[in-house]
Gaussian input, Z-matrix of N, CA and C with variables (Angstrom, degrees):
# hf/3-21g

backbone

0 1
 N
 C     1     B1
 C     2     B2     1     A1
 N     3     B3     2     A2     1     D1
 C     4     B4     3     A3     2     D2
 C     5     B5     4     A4     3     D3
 N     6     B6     5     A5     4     D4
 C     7     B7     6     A6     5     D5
 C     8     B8     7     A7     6     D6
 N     9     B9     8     A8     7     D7
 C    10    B10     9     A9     8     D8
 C    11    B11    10    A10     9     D9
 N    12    B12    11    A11    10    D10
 C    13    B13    12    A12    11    D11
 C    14    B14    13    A13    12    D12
 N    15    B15    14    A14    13    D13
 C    16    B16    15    A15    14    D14
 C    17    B17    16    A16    15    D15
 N    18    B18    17    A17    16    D16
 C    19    B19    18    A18    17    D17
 C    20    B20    19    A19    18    D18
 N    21    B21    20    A20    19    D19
 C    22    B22    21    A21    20    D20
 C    23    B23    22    A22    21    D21
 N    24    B24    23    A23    22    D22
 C    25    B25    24    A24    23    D23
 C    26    B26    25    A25    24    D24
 N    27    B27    26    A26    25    D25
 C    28    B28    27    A27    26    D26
 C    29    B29    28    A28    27    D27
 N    30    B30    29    A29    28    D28
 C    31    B31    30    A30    29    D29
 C    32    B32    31    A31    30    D30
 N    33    B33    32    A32    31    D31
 C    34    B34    33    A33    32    D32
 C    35    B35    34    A34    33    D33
 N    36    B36    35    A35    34    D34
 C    37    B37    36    A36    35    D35
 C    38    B38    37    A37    36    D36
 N    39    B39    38    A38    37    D37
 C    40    B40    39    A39    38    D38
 C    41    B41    40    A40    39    D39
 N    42    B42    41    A41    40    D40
 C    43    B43    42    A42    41    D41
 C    44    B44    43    A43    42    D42
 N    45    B45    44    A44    43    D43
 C    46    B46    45    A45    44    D44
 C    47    B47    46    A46    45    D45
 N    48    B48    47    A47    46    D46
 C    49    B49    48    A48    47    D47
 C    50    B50    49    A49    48    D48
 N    51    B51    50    A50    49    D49
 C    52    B52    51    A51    50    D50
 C    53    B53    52    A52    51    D51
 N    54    B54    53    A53    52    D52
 C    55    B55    54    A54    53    D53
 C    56    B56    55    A55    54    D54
 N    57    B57    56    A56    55    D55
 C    58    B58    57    A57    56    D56
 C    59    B59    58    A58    57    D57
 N    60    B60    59    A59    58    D58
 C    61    B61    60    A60    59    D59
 C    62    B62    61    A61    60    D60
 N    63    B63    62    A62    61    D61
 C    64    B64    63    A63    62    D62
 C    65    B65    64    A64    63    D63
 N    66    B66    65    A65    64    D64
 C    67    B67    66    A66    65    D65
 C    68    B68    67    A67    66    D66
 N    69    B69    68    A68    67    D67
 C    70    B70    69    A69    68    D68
 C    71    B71    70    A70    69    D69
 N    72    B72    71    A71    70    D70
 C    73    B73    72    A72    71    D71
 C    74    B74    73    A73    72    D72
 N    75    B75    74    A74    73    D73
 C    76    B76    75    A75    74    D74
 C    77    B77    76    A76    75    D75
 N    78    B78    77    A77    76    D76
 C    79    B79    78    A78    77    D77
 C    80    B80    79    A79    78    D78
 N    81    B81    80    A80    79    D79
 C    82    B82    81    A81    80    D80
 C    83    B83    82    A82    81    D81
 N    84    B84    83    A83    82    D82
 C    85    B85    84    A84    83    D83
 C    86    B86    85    A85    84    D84
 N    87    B87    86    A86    85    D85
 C    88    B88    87    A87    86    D86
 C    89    B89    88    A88    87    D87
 N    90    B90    89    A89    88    D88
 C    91    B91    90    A90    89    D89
 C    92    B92    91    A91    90    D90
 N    93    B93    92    A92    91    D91
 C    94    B94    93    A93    92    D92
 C    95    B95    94    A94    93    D93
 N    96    B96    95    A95    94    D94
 C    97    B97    96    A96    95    D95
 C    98    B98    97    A97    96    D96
 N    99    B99    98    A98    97    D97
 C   100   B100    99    A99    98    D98
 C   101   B101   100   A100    99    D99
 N   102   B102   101   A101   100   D100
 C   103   B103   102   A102   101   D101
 C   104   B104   103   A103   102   D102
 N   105   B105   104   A104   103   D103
 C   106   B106   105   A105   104   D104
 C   107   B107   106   A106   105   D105
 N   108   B108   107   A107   106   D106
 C   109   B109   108   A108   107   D107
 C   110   B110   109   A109   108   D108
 N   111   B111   110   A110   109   D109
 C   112   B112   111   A111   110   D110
 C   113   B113   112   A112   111   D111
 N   114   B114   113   A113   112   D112
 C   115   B115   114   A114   113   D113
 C   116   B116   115   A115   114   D114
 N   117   B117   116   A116   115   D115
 C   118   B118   117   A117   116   D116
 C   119   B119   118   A118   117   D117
 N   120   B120   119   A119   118   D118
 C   121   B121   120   A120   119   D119
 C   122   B122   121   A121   120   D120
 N   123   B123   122   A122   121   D121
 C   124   B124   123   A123   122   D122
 C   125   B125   124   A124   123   D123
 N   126   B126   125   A125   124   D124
 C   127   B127   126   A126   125   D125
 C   128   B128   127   A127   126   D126
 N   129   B129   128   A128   127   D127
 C   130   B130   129   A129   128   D128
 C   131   B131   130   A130   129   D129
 N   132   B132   131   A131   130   D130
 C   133   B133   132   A132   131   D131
 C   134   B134   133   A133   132   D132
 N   135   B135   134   A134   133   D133
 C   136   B136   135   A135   134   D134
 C   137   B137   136   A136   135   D135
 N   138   B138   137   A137   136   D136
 C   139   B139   138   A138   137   D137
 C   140   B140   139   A139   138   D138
 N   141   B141   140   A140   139   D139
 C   142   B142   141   A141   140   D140
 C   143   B143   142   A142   141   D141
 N   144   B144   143   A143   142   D142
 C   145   B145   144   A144   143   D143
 C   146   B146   145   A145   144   D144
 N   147   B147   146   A146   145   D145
 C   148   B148   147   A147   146   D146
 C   149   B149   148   A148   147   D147
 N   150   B150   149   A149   148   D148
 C   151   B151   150   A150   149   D149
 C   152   B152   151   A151   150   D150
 N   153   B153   152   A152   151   D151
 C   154   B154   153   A153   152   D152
 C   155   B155   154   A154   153   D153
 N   156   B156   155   A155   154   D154
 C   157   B157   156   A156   155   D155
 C   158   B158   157   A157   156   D156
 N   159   B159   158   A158   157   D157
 C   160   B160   159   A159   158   D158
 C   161   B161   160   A160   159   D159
 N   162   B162   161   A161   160   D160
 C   163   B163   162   A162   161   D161
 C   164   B164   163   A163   162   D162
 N   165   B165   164   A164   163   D163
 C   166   B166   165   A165   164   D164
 C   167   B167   166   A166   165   D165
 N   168   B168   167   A167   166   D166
 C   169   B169   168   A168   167   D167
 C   170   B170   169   A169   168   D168
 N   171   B171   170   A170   169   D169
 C   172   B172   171   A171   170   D170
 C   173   B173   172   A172   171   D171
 N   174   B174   173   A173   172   D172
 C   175   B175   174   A174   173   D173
 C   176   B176   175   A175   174   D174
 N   177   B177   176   A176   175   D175
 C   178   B178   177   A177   176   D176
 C   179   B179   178   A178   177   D177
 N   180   B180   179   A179   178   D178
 C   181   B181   180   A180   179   D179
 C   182   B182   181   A181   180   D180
 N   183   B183   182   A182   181   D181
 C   184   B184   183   A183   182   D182
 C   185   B185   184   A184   183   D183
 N   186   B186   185   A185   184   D184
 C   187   B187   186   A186   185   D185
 C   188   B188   187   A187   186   D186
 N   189   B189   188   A188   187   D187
 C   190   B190   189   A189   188   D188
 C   191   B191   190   A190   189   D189
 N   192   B192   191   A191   190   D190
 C   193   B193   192   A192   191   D191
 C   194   B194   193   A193   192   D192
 N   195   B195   194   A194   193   D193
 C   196   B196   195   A195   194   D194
 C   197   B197   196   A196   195   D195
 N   198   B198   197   A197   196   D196
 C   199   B199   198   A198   197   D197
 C   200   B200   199   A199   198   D198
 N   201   B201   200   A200   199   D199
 C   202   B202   201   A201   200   D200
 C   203   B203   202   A202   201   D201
 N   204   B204   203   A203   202   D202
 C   205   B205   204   A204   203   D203
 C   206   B206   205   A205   204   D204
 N   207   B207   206   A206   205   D205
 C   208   B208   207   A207   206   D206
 C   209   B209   208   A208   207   D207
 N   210   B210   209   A209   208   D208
 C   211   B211   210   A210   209   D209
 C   212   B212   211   A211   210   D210
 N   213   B213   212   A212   211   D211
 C   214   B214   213   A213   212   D212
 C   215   B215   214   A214   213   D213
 N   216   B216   215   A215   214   D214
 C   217   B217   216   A216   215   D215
 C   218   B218   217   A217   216   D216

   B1=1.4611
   B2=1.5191
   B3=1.2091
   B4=1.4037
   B5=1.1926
   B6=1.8384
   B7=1.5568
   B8=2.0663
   B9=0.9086
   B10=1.4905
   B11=1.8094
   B12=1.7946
   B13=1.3110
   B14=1.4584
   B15=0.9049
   B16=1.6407
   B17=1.8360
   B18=1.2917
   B19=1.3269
   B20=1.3541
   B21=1.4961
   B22=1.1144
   B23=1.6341
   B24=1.0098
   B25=1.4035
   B26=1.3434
   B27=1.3442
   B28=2.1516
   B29=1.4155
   B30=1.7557
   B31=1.8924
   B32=1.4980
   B33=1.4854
   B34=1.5352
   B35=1.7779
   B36=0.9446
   B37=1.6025
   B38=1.3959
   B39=1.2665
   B40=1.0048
   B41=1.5713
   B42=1.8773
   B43=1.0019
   B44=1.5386
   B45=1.3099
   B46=1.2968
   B47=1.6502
   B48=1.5885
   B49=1.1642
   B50=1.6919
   B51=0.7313
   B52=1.9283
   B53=1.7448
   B54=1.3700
   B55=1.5509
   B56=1.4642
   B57=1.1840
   B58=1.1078
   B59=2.0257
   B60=1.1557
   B61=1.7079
   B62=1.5476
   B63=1.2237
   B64=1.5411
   B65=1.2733
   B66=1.6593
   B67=1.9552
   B68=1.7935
   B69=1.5636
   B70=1.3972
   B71=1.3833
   B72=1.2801
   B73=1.1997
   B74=0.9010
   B75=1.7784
   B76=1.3848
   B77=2.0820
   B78=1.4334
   B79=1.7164
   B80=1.0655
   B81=1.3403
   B82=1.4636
   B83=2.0347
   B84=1.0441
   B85=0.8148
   B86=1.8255
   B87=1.1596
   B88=1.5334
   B89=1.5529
   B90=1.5508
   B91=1.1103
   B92=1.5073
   B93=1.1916
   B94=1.7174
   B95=1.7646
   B96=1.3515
   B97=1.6412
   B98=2.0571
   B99=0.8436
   B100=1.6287
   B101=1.5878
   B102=1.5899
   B103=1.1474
   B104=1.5419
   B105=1.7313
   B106=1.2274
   B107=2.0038
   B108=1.5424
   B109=1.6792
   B110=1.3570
   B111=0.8185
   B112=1.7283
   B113=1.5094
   B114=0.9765
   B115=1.9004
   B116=1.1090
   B117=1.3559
   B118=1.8567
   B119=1.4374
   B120=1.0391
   B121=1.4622
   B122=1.4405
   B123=1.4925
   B124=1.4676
   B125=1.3825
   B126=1.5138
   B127=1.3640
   B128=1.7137
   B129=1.1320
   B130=1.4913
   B131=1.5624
   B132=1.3903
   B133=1.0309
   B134=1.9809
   B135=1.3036
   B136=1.4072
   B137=1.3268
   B138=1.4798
   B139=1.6073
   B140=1.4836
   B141=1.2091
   B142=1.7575
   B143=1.4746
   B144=1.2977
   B145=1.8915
   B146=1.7047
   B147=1.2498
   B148=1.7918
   B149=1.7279
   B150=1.0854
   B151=1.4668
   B152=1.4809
   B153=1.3342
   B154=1.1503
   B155=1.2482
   B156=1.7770
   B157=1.6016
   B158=1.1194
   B159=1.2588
   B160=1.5810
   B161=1.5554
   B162=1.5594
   B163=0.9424
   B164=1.9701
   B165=1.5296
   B166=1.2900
   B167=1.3938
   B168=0.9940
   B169=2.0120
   B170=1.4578
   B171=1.5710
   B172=1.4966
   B173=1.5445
   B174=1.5038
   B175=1.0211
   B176=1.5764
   B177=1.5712
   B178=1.3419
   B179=1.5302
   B180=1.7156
   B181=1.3609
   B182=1.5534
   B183=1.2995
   B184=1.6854
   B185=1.6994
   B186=1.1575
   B187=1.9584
   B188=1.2224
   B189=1.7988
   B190=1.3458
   B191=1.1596
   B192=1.4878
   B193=1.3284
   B194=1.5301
   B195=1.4644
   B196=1.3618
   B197=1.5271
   B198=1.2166
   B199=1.2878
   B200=1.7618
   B201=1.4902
   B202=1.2752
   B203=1.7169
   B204=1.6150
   B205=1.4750
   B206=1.1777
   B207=1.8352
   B208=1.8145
   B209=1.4953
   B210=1.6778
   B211=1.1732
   B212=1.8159
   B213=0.8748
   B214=1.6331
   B215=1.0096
   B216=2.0165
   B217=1.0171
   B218=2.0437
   A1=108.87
   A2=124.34
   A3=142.39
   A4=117.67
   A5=98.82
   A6=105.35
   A7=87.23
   A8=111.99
   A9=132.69
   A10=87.25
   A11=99.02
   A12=115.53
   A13=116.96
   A14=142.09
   A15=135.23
   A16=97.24
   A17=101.98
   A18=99.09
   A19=116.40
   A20=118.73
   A21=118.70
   A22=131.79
   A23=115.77
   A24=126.41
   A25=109.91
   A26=95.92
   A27=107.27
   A28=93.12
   A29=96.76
   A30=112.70
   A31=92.79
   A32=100.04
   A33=125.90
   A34=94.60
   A35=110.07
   A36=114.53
   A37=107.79
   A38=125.10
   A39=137.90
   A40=104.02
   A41=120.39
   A42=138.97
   A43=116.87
   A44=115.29
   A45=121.96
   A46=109.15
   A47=122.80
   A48=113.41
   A49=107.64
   A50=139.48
   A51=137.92
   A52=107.41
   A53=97.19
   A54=106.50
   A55=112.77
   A56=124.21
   A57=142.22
   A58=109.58
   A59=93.41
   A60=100.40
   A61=121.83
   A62=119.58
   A63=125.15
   A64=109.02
   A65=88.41
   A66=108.62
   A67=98.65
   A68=99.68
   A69=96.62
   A70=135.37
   A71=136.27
   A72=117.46
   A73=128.97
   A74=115.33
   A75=130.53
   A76=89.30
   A77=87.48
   A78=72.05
   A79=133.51
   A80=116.60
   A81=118.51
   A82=104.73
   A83=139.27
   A84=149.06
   A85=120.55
   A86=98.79
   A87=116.07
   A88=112.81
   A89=115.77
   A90=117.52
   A91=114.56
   A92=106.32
   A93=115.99
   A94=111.27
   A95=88.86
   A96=98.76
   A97=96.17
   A98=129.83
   A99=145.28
   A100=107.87
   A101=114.55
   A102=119.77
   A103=135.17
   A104=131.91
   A105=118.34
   A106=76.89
   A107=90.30
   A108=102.66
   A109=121.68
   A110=118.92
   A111=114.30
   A112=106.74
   A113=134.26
   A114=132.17
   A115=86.99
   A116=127.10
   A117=133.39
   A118=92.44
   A119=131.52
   A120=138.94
   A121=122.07
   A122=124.86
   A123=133.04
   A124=106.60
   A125=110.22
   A126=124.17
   A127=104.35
   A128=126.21
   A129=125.17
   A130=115.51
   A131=123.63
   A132=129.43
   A133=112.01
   A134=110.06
   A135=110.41
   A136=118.98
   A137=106.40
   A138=113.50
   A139=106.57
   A140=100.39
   A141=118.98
   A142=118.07
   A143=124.11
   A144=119.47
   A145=93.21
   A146=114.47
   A147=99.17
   A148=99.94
   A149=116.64
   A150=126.67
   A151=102.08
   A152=139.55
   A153=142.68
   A154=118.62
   A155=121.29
   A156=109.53
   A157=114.81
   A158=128.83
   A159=114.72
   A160=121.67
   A161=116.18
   A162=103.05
   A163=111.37
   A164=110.00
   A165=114.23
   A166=136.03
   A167=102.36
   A168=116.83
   A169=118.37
   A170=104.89
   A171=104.04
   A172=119.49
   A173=132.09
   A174=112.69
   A175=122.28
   A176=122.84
   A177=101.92
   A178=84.94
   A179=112.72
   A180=106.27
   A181=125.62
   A182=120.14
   A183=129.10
   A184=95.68
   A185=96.71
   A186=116.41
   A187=129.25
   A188=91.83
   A189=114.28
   A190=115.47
   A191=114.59
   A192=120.50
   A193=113.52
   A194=119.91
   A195=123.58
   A196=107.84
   A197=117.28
   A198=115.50
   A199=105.39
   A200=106.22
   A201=96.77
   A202=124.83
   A203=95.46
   A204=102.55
   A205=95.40
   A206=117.40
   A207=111.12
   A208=105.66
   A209=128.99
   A210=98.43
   A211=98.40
   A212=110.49
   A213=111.81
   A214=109.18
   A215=114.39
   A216=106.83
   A217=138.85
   D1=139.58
   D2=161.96
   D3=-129.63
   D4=149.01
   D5=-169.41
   D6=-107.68
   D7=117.46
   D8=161.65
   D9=87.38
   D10=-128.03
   D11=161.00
   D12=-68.11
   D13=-10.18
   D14=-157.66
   D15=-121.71
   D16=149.12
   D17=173.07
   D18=-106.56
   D19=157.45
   D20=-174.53
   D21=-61.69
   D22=-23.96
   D23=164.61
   D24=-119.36
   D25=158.40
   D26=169.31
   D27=-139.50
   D28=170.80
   D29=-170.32
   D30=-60.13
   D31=-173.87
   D32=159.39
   D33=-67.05
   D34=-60.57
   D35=-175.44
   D36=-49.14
   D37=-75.83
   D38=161.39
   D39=-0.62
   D40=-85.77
   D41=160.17
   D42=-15.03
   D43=-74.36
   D44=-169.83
   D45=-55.98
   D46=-39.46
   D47=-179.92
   D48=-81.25
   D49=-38.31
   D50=136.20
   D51=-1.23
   D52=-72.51
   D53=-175.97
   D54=-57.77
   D55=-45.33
   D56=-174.69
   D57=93.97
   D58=46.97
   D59=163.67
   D60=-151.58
   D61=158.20
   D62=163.80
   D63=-9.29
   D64=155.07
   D65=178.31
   D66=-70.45
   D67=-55.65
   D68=173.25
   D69=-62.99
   D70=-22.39
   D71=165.08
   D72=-68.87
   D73=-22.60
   D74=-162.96
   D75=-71.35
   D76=-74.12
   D77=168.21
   D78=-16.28
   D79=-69.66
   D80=-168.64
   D81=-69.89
   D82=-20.92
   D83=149.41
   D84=-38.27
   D85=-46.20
   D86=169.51
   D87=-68.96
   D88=-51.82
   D89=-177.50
   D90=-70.01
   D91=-29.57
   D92=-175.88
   D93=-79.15
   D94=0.36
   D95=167.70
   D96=70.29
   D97=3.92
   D98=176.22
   D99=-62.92
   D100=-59.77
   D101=156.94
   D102=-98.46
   D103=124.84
   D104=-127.71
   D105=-95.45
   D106=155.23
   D107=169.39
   D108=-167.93
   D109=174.11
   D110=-169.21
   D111=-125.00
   D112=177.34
   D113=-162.94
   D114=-143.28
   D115=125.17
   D116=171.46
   D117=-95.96
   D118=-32.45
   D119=-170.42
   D120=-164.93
   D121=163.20
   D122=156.37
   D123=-1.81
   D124=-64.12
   D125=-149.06
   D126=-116.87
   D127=-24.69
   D128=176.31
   D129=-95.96
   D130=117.78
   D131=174.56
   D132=-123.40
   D133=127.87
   D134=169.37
   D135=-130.22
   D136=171.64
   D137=-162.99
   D138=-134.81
   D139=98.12
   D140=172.13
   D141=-24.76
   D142=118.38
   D143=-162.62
   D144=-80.18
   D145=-0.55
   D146=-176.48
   D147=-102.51
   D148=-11.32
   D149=-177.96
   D150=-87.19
   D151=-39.86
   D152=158.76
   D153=-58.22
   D154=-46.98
   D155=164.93
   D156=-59.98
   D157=-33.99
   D158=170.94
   D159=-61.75
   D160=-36.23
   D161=-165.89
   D162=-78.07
   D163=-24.15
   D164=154.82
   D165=-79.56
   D166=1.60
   D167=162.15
   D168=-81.37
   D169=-19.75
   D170=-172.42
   D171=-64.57
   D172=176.87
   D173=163.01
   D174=-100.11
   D175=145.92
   D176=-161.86
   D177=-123.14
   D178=148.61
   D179=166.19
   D180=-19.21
   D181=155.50
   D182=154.46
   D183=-51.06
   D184=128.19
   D185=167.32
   D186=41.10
   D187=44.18
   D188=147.88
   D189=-134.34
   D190=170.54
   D191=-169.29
   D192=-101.84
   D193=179.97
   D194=-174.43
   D195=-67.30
   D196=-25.93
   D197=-162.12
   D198=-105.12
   D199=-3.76
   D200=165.58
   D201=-113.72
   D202=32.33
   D203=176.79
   D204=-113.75
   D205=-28.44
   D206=-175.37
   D207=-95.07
   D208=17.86
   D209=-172.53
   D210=-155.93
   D211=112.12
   D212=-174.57
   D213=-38.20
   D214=145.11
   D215=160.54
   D216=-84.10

């Protein structure tokens, strides 16, 4: 399903370059339940594009980035 041109979900990868960080953190981000996603399977995992606008809508401290308010350092 897609809402207009864009589809409703993108990869973990996908995601992580969105966020602007690594394949792996983004992972671990997923697993840490930090970044929200859904599991189609074993092996397929995706990440809701309205869960990502939220998570880049938020406000993040002065002179830091999005990805260093959702993701420990």
């Amino acid at each position: 399903m897609s809402i207009g041109n864009e589809r409703a979900t993108v990869t973990v990868n996908e995601a992580a370059r969105i966020l602007g960080i690594g394949r792996a953190a983004a992972y671990e981000g997923v697993r840490a339940g930090r970044i929200p996603s859904i599991r189609i399977s074993p092996r397929r995992i995706v990440v809701p594009r309205a869960a990502l606008d939220r998570l880049l809508g938020m406000n993040a401290p002065a002179g830091t980035t999005h990805a260093e308010a959702i993701l420990p350092s």
